[in-house]
C-alpha positions in Angstrom: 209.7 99.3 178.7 206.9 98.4 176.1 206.5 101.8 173.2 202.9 103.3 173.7 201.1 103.4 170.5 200.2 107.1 169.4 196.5 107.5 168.1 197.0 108.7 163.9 195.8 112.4 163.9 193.3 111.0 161.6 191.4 109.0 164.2 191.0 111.7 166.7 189.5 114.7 163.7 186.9 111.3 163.2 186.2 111.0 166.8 186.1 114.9 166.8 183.3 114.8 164.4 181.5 111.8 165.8 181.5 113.9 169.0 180.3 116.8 167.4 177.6 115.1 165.7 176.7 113.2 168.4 176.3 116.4 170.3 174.3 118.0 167.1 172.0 114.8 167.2 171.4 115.3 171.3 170.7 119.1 170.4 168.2 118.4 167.6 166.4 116.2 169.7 166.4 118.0 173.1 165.0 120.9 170.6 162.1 118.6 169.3 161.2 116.7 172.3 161.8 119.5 175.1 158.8 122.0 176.2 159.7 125.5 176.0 159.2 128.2 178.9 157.6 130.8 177.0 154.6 132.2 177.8 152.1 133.0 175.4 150.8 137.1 175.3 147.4 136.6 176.4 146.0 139.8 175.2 146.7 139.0 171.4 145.6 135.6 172.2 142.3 136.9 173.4 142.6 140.1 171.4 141.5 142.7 174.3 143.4 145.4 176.0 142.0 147.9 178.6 138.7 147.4 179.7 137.9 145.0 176.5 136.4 141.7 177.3 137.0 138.9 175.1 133.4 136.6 174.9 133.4 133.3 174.8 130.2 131.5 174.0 129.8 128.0 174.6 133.6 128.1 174.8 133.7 129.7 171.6 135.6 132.9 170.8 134.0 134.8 168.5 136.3 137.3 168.6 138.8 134.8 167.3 137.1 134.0 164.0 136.6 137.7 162.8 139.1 140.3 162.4 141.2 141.8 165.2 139.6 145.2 165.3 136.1 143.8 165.2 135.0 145.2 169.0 131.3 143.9 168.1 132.4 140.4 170.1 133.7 141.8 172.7 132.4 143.2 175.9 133.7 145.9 178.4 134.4 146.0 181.7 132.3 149.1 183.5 131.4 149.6 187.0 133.4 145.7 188.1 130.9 143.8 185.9 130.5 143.2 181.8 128.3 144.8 179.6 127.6 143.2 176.5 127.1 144.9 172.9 123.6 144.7 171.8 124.4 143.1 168.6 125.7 140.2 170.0 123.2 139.5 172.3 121.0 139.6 169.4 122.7 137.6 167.4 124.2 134.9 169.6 122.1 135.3 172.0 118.5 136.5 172.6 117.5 139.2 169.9 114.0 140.1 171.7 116.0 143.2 173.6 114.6 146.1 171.2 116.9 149.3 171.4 114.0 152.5 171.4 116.3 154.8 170.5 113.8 157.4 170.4 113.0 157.2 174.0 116.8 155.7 174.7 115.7 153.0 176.7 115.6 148.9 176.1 112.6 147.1 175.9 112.1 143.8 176.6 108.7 142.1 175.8 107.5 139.2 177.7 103.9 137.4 176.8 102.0 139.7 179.1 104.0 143.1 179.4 106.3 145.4 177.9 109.9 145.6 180.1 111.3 149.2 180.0 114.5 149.7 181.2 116.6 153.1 181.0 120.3 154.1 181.2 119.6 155.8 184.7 117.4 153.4 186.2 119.4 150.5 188.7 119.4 147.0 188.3 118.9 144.6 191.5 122.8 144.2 191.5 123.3 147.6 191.9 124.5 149.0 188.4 122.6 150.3 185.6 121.1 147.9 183.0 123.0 149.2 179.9 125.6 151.9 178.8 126.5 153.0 175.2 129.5 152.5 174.3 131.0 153.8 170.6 127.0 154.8 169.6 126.0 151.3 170.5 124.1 150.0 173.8 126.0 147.3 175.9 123.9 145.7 178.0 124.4 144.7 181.4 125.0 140.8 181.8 122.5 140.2 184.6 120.3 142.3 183.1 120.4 140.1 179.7 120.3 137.1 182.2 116.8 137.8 183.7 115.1 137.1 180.8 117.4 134.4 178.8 118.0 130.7 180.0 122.5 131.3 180.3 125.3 131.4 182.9 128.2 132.7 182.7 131.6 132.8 184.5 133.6 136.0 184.1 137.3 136.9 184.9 138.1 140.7 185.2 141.1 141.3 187.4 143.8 140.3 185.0 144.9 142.4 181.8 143.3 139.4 179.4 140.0 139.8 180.8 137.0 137.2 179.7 133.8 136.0 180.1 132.4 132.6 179.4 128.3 133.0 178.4 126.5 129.0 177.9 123.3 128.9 176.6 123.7 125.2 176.0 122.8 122.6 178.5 124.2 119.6 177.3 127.0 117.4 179.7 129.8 118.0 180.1 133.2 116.0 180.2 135.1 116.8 183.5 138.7 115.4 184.6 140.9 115.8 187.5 144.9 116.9 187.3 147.4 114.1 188.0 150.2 116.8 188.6 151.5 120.2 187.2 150.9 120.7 184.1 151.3 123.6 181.8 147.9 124.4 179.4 149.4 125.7 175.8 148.1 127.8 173.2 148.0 124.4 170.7 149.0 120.8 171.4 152.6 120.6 170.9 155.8 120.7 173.2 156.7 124.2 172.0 153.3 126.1 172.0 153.7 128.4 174.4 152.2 128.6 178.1 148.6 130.3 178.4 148.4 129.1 182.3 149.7 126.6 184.9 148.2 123.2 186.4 147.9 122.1 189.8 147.4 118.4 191.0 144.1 118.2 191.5 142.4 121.1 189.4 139.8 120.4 187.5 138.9 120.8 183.8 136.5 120.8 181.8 137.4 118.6 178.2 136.4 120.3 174.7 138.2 118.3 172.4 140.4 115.6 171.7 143.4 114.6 169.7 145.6 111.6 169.9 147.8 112.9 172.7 146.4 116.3 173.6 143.0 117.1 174.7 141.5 120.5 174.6 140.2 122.1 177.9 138.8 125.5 179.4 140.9 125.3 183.3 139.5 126.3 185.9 141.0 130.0 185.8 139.2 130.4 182.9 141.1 129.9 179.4 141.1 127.3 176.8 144.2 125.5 176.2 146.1 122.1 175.5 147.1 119.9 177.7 149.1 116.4 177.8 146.1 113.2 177.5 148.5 111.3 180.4 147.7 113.8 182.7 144.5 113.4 183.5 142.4 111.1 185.8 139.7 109.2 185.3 136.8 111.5 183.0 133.5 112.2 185.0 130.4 113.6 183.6 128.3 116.6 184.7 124.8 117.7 183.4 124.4 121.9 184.4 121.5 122.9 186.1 119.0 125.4 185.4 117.0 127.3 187.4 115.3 129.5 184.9 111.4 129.8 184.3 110.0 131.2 181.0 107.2 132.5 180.9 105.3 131.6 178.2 102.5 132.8 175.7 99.5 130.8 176.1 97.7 131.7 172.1 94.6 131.8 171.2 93.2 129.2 169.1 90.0 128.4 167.4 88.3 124.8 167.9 89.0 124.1 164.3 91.3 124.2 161.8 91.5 127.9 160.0 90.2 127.9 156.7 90.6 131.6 155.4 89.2 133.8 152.5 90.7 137.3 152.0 88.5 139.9 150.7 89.8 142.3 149.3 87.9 145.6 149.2 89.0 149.1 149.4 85.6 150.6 150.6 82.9 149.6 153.6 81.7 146.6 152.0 77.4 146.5 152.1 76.3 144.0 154.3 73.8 143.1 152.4 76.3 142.3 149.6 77.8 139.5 151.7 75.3 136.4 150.6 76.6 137.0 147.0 80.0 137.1 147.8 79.9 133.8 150.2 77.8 131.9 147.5 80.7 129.5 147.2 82.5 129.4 150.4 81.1 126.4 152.2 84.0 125.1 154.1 85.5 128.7 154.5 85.3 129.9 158.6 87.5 133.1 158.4 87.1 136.0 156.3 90.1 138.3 155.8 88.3 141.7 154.8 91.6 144.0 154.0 89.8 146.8 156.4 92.7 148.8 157.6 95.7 150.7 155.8 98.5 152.4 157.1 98.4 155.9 155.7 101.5 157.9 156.5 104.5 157.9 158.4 102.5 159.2 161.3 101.1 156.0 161.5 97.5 157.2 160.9 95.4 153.9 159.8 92.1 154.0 157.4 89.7 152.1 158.1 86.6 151.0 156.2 85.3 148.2 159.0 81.9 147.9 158.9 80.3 145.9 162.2 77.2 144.7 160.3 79.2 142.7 158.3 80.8 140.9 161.3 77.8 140.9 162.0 76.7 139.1 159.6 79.4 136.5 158.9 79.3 135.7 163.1 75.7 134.5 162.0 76.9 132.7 159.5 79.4 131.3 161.7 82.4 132.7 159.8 85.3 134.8 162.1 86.3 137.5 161.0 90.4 138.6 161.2 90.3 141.9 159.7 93.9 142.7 157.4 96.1 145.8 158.4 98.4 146.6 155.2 101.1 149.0 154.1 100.4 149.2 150.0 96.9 150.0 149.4 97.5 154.3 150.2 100.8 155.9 150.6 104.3 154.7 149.7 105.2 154.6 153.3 108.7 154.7 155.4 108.4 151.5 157.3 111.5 152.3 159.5 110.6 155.7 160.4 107.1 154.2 161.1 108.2 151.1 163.0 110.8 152.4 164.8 109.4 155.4 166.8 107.7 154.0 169.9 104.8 156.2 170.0 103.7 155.6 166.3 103.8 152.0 167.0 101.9 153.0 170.3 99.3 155.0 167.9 98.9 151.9 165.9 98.0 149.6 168.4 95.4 151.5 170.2 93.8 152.2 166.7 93.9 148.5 165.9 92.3 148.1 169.3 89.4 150.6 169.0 88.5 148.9 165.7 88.7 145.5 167.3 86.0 146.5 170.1 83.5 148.8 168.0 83.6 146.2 165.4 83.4 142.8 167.1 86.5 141.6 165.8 87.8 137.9 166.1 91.0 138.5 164.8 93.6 140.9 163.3 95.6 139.6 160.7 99.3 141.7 159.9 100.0 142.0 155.9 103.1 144.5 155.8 104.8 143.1 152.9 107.8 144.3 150.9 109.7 145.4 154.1 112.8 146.6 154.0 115.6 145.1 155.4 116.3 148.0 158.1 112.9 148.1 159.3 112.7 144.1 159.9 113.3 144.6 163.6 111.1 147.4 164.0 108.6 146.0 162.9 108.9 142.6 165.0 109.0 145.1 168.5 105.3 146.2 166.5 104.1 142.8 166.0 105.4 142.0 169.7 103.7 145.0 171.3 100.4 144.8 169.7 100.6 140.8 170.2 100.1 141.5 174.1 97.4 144.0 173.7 95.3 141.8 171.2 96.2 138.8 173.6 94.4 140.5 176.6 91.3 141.1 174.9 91.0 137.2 173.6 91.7 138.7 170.0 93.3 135.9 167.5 96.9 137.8 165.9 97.7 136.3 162.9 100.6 137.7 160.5 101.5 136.9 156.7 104.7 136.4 155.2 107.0 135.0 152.9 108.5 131.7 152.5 111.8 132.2 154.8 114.4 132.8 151.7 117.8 134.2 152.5 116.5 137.4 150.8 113.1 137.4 153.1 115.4 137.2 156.3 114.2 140.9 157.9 111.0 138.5 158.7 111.4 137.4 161.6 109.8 134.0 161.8 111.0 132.7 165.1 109.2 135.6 166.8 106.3 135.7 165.2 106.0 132.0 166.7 106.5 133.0 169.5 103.9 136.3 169.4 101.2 135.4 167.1 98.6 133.0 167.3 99.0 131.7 163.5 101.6 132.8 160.9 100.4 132.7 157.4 103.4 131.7 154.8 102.0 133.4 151.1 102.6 130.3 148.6 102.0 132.5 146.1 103.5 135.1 143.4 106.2 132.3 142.8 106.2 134.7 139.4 104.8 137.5 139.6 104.0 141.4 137.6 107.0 142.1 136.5 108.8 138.6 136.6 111.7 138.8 133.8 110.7 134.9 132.9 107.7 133.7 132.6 106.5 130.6 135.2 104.2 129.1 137.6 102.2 131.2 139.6 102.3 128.4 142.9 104.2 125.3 141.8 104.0 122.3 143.8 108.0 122.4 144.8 107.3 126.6 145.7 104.4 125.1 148.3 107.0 122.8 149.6 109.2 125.4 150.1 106.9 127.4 151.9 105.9 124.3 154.1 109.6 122.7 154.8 111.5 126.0 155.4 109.1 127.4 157.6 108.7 124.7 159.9 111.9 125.1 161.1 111.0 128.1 163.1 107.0 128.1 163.1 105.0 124.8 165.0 103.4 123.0 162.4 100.2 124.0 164.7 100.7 127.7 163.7 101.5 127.4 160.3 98.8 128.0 157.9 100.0 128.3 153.3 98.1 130.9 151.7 97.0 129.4 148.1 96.3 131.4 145.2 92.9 131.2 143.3 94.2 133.3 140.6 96.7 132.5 137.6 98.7 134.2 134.9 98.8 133.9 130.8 102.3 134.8 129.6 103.4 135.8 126.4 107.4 135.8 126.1 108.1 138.2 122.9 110.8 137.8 120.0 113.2 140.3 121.6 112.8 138.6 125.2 110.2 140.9 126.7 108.0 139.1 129.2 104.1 140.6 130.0 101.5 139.3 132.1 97.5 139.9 132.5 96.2 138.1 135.7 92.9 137.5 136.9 90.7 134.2 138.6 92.0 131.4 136.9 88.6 130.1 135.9 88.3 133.3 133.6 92.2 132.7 132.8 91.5 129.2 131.7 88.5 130.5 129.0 90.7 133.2 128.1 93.5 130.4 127.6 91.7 128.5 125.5 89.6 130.8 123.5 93.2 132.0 122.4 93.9 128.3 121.1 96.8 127.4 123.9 96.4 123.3 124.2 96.9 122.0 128.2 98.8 118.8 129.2 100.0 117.9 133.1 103.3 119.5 133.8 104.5 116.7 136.7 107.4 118.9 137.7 104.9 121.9 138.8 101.8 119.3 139.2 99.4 121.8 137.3 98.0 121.7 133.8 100.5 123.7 131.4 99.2 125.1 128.2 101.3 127.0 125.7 101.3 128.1 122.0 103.5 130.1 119.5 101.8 132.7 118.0 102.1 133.9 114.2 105.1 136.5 115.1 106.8 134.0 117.1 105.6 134.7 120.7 105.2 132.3 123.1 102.3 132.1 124.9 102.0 130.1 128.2 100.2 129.7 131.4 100.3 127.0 134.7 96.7 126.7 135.5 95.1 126.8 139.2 92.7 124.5 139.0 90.7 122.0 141.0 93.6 119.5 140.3 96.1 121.8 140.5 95.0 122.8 144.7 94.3 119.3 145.5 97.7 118.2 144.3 99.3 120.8 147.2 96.4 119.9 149.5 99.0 116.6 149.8 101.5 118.3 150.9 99.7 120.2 153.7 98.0 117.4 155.0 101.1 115.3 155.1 102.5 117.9 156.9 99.7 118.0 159.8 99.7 122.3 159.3 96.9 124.3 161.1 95.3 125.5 158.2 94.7 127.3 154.8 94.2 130.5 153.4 93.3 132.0 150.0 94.0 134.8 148.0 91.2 135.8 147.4 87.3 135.8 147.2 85.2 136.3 143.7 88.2 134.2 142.3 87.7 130.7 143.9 85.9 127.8 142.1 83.1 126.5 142.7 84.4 123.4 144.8 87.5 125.5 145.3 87.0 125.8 149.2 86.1 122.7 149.6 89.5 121.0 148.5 91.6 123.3 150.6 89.3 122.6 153.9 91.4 120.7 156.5 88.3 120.2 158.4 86.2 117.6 156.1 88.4 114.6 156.4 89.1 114.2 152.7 
């Protein structure tokens, strides 16, 4: 009988570990390559619990980008429908809805007529058009619907409820399930499961990586999901059904070419042929007629209908100036936001306008503070549609559109006025800690470039200045000003000795001189040169007109280089 050979203990411990290794190997990669079970918890995904709606807007969560706590981006659930915070629709969405607090109702303006809505009244669907929840109004999403071009798709009867607003309109990529598939929190084997695939279902593609693609299913969330998966892609343009209506403004058959007057008393009429001694080319006058007075919103007025009398013969319009800062230090929020006062306003404006054979009015509330900014945009809406009735031109000044000017709301006024006027002016002004440039030419570009993003260039008129500054820079650093027409600013400039050579980087005449103690003197001329120089600018940019601050301080060809109407 032939010996069996006994394997060396040795062998077998190596086999042993080979095994075990092997097995460790097979582990690791069953661990890597597998797809895990576990299912993601949907309400810290979405952050919401209870009646909390997460928002997603043009398949965006905005919840998702702010922190967890933050209830401003998310809606509620009342009554089986969503109501949506105020805020956001305002800032996402459509920021004409105006909360009157005072009379706790939401008003929406459209061209022609002022929508009121209260908490007790009944939408068309059958529930009321807002509630407040936690001090703030949430406002019904059909309600918000009527008067903005969305859709939405909403999913209340789970615990992670949603709601998807669009207010794009773009196509969209659409694909077809091969099989089941589980849709995961991020693209990766173990990302756990938000919701399950059928063969068939269809979803809608967001984004795309080299073996995932992001999608919103059916059932309404946004997950990953395997590239192989999917059929064939089709493409699908939504369709809208929604009408605006719009505002159909009030123009005049040439292009504006504005002179404000200031005057703080009911200019003579018989004064008037001195005053427009060098106006040719000038076809608006801006008297500065009416003044807020209080926070009652009582307006002075000095209008005098002689006067438009006499410029209509002259064939001059005349758009006569409210302001805020020629009387009292007024509250422009209190003033703003109560809905009578505004009321009060308007009907004031509108007396005026008939007894005085207006053309225009022409809005000049500057300095406004931040809380007031939509206040006074519901004011400048409301008296739009009065003034609109009556064939009355609405015209409204304003800044250029800096970051710090944003409580102007430009967009709106677009929308509500028949001309916006952007002031090119005060680039440095009383009380500037450095002395510059009263208008340079890149502060006009400013004016023109920033604002046409939200004003049609065939609204858009740049106030000019016809005044300039001398400024004298001391020793210690303190900076003083006098101002005044810069005709008489250029004699005063040079009977002080300052010598004047073409600044190119402001594209105005720059004079300076250092005096005995070591001031230094300067001043950035407005001059003939100066005006034509940013005369360029507007032209190139095809803009509905000029205006200029003010009359006695123009030069003799002054309106002449800033009218848009004689072709040069």
């Amino acid at each position: 009988m032939k010996k069996i050979k006994k394997s060396s203990p040795i062998k077998k411990l190596l086999f042993l570990v080979f095994l075990v290794l092997l097995g460790i190997l097979a582990l690791s990669l069953y661990r890597k390559y597998s797809f895990t079970n576990e299912r993601a918890n949907l309400e810290k995904y979405l952050y919401v619990s209870g009646n909390e709606v997460a928002i997603f807007l043009n398949d965006e969560n905005k919840s998702k980008s702010e922190i967890e706590d933050n209830v401003r981006n998310r809606a509620i659930k009342e009554h089986d429908t969503v109501y949506i915070p105020l805020s956001f629709v305002k800032e996402h969405i459509n920021n004409r809805f105006y909360y009157a607090k005072d009379i706790n109702k939401i008003l929406y303006c459209l061209p022609y007529e002022i929508v009121s809505r209260g908490d007790s009244d009944i939408h068309q669907i059958g529930n009321c058009p807002y509630v407040i929840f936690k001090e703030e109004p949430y406002l019904l999403i059909d309600f918000v619907k009527d008067y903005t071009n969305i859709r939405y798709d909403s999913y209340l009867d789970e615990d992670s409820k949603r709601i998807y607003i669009y207010n794009d309109w773009d196509k969209e990529s659409i694909a077809y399930m091969k099989g089941k598939e589980a849709a995961r929190l991020s693209g990766g084997n173990k990302s756990p499961i938000i919701t399950d695939l059928k063969k068939g279902e269809e979803v809608k593609i967001l984004d795309r990586m080299t073996k995932w693609i992001k999608v919103k299913t059916s059932d309404g969330y946004i997950g990953y999901i395997r590239k192989s998966k999917i059929n064939k892609e089709v493409e699908r343009i939504p369709i809208s059904n929604y009408i605006e209506v719009t505002r159909k403004d009030i123009k005049m058959s040439e292009k504006p070419v504005i002179g404000f007057h200031q005057t703080l008393s009911s200019y003579p009429s018989n004064q008037l042929p001195d005053l427009l001694k060098n106006t040719k080319g000038m076809n608006v006058i801006a008297p500065t007629w009416f003044v807020i007075r209080n926070n009652d919103g009582d307006i002075r007025s000095v209008a005098n209908d002689k006067y438009s009398l006499h410029c209509h013969g002259k064939k001059l319009q005349v758009w006569a100036t409210v302001n805020n800062f020629d009387l009292a230090n007024i509250d422009e929020k209190l003033v703003f936001s109560n809905t009578m006062t505004r009321r009060k306003m308007i009907d004031k404006i509108l007396r005026e306008v008939n007894v005085n054979n207006l053309d225009g009015i022409n809005l000049d509330i500057e300095q406004l503070p931040n809380e007031a900014g939509e206040d006074y945009t519901e004011f400048v809406r409301e008296l739009s549609i009065e003034l609109n009735k009556v064939g009355c031109i609405l015209s409204i000044d304003t800044y250029i559109p800096y970051n710090f000017n944003k409580q102007y709301n430009l967009k709106e006024y677009n929308d509500f006025c028949d001309y916006v006027i952007i002031m090119a002016y005060d680039e440095h002004y009383a009380g500037s800690k450095v002395a510059g440039s009263v208008s340079s030419i890149n502060y006009v570009r400013d004016a023109i470039n920033l604002s046409l993003v939200n004003i049609n260039k065939e609204k858009l008129i740049i106030g000019l200045p016809f005044y300039t500054r001398i400024w004298t820079t001391k020793v210690d650093g303190t900076v003083t000003s006098i101002v005044g027409a810069a005709e008489n600013i250029e004699q005063s400039a040079i009977s002080q000795g300052l010598k004047f050579t073409f600044d190119e980087e402001t594209c105005q005449n720059y004079g300076t001189k250092t005096t005995l103690e070591g001031d230094l003197v300067e001043c950035w001329m407005e001059d003939d040169i100066s005006l034509a120089y940013k005369m360029i600018e507007i032209r190139n940019a095809d803009l509905a007109g000029t205006a200029a601050w003010k009359l006695t301080q123009e030069r003799e060809k002054s309106f002449n280089i800033i009218n848009l109407n004689n072709g040069n």
